[in-house]
VEXNU-561036 format. One record per residue (C-alpha): residue in one letter; x, y, z; residue number from 0. Coordinates in pm, 1 decimal. Layout:
REM VEXNU-561036
A;X;Y;Z;NUM
...
//
This chain:
REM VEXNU-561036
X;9767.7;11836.2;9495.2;0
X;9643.6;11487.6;9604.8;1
X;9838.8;11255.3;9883.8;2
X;9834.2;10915.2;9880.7;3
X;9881.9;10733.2;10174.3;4
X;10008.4;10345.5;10093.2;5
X;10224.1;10061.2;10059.4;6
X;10302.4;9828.7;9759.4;7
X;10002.5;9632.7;9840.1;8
X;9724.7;9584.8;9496.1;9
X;9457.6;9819.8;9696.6;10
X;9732.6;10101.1;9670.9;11
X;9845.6;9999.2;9307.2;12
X;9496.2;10040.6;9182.7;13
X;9487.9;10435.6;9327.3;14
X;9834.8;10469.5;9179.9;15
X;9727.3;10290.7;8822.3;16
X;9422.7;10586.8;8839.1;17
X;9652.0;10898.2;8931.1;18
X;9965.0;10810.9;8672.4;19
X;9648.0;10747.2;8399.4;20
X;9508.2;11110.1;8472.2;21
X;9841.6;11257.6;8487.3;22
X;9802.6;11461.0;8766.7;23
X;10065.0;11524.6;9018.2;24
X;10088.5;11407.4;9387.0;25
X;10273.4;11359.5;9669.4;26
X;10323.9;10975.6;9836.1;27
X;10347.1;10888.0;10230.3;28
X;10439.4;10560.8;10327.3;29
X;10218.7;10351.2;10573.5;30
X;10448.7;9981.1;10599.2;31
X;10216.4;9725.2;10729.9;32
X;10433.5;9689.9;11036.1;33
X;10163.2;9803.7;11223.2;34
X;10209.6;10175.5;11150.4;35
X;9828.7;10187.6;11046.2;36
X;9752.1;10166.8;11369.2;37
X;9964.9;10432.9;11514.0;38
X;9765.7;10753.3;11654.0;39
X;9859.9;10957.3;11378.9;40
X;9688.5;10715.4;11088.0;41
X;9398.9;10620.2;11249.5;42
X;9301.6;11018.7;11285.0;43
X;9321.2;10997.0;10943.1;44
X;9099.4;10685.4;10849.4;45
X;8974.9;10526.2;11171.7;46
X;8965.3;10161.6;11003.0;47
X;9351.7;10196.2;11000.1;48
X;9394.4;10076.0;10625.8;49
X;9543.4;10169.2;10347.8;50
X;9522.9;10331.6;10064.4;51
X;9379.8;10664.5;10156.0;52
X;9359.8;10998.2;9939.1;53
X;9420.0;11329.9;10066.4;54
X;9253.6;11673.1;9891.7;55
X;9121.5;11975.3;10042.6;56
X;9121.5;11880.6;10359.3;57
X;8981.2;11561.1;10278.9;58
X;9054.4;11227.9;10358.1;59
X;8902.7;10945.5;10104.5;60
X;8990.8;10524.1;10203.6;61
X;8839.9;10269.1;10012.4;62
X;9057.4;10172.3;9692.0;63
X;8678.4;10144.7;9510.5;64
X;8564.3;10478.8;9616.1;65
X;8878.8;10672.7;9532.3;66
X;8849.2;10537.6;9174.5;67
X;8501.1;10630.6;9124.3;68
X;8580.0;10998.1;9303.7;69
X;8841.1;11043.9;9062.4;70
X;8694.8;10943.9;8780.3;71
X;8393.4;11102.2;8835.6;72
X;8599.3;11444.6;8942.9;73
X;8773.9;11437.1;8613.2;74
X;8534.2;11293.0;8415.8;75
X;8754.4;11041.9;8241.0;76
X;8710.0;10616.2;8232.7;77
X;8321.9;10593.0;8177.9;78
X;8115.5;10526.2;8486.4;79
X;7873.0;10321.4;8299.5;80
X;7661.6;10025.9;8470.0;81
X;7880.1;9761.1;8343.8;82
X;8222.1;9914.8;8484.6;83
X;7987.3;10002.7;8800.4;84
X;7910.0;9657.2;8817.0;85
X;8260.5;9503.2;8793.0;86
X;8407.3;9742.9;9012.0;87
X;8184.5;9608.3;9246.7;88
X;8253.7;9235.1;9201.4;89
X;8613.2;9341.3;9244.9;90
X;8568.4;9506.0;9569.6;91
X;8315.2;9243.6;9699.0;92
X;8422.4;8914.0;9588.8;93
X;8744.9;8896.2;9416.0;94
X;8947.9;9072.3;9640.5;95
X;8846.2;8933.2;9968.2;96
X;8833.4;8568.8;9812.6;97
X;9214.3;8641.0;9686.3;98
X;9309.9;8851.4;9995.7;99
X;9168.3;8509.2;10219.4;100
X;9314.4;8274.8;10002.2;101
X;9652.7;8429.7;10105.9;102
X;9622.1;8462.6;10403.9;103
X;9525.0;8096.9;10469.2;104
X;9777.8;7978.8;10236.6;105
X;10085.7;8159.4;10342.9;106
X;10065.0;8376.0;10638.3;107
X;9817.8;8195.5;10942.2;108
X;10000.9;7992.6;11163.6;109
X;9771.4;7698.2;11129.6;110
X;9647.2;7554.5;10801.0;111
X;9278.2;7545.4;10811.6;112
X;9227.1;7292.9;10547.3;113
X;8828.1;7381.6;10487.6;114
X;8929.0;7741.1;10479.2;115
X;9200.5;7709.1;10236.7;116
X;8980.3;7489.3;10001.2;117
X;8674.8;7713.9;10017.7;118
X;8889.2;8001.1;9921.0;119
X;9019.0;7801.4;9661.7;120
X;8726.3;7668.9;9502.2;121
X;8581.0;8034.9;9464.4;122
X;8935.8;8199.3;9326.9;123
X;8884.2;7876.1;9055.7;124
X;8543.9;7955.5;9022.8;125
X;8605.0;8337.4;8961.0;126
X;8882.9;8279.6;8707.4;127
X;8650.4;8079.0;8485.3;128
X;8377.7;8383.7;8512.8;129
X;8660.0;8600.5;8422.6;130
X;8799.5;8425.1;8136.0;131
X;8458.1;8357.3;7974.8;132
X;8360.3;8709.7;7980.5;133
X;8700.4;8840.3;7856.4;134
X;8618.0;8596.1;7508.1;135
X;8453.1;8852.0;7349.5;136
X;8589.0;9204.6;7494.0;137
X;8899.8;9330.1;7519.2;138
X;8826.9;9469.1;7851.4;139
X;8570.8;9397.0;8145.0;140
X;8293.2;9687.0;8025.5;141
X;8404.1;9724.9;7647.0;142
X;8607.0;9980.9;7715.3;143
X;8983.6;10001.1;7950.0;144
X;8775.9;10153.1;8296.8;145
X;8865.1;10166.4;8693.7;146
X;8704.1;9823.9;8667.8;147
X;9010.9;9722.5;8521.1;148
X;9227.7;9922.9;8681.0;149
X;9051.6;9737.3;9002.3;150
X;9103.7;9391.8;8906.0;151
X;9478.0;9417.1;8680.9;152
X;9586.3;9515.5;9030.5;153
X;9530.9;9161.9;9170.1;154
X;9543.1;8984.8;8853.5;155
X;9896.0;9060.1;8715.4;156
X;10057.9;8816.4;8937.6;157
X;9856.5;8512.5;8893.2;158
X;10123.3;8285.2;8755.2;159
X;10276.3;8305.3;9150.6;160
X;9930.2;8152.0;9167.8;161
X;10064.6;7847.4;8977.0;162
X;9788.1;7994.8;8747.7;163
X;9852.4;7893.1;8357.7;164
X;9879.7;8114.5;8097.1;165
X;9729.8;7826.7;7870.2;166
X;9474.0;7733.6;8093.8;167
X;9297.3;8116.1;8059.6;168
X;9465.1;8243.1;7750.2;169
X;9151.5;8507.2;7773.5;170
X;9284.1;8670.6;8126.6;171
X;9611.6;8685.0;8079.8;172
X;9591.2;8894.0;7675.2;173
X;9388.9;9100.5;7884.8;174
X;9665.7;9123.6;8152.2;175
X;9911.6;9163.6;7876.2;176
X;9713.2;9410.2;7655.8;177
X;9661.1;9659.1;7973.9;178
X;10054.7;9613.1;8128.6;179
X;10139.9;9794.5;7803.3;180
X;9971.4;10123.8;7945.9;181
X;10229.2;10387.5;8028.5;182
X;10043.0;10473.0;8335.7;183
X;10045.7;10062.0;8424.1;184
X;10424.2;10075.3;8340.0;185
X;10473.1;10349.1;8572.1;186
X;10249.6;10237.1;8891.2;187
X;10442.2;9879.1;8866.4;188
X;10748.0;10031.3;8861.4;189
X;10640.7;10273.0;9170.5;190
X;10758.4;10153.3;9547.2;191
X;10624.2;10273.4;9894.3;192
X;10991.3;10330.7;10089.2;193
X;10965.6;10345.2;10430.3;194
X;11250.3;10608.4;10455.6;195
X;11113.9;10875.8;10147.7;196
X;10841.7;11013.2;10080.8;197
X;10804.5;11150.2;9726.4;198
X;10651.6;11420.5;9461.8;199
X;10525.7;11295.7;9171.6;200
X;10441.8;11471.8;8814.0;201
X;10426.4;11142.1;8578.8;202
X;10740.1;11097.3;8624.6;203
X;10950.0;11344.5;8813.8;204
//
């Protein structure tokens, strides 16, 4: 059985999205970002002291990315193709730091660094045009529903907090609404990291 160490954060809904799409069951430990992931106990686990990380046979795997290609490749489901290799990797390496930056400058850093903030901006702009002409022909980012979407729906699905438009990319957000109606996409958003349980999961127990 597979453990997934977490919080409701989009790195951990991505590994979630991936294990309540396979169906398999598993066992969730909370890791609040109070600072528990730094806490002796965690960082013997993964010594970069993030989360999400997945535990099996003895194993511990961090890296949202690399725990959707291990499982996918393990069970041999969500084609691995160049194209979903490719996004998965624009995911990892650009979208998700720009968003996770833009964030951070915007809401949580005691002083606004104006440059910062419009330099993260400018590239989450810049990536939602990318992203909306590619989805004008596809239903998904590599044909098919893959980890590469899995990977980016878990950032994406709360861009109108964004002040993002529904108008303004009417390509994103039919994807966003054609994948939310997944049962395993139902499930994951409906999932929450408690810091007082810990739980065992069989889609849905």
């Amino acid at each position: 059985m597979f453990t997934l160490y977490g919080w409701n954060t989009p790195n951990s809904l991505k590994v979630l999205i991936m294990l309540f799409e396979l169906d398999v069951k598993f066992s969730s430990k909370a890791v609040p970002l109070d600072g528990s992931q730094f806490n002796a106990e965690f960082s013997q686990i993964n010594r970069n002291q993030k989360t999400p990380v997945l535990a099996f046979d003895n194993h511990y795997l961090a890296e949202s990315g690399a725990i959707l290609l291990y499982l996918s490749q393990r069970f041999n489901l969500f084609n691995q193709n160049p194209e979903v290799m490719q996004w998965l990797m624009w995911q990892m390496s650009a979208q998700g730091p720009v968003t996770g930056n833009l964030i951070y400058f915007n809401y949580k850093a005691e002083n606004k660094e104006t440059l910062a903030i419009k330099r993260f901006n400018d590239e989450f702009n810049r990536q939602l045009i990318l992203i909306e002409s590619h989805l004008k022909n596809q239903s998904y980012l590599a044909v098919n529903y893959s980890i590469a979407d899995m990977a980016l729906f878990s950032w994406y699905h709360k861009l109108e907090q964004f002040g993002i438009k529904p108008e303004k990319y009417p390509n994103i957000f039919a994807w966003i609404k054609r994948v939310s109606k997944r049962p395993a996409i139902i499930k994951a958003l409906e999932f929450e990291f408690s810091k007082t349980s810990q739980r065992d999961i069989k889609n849905e127990q």
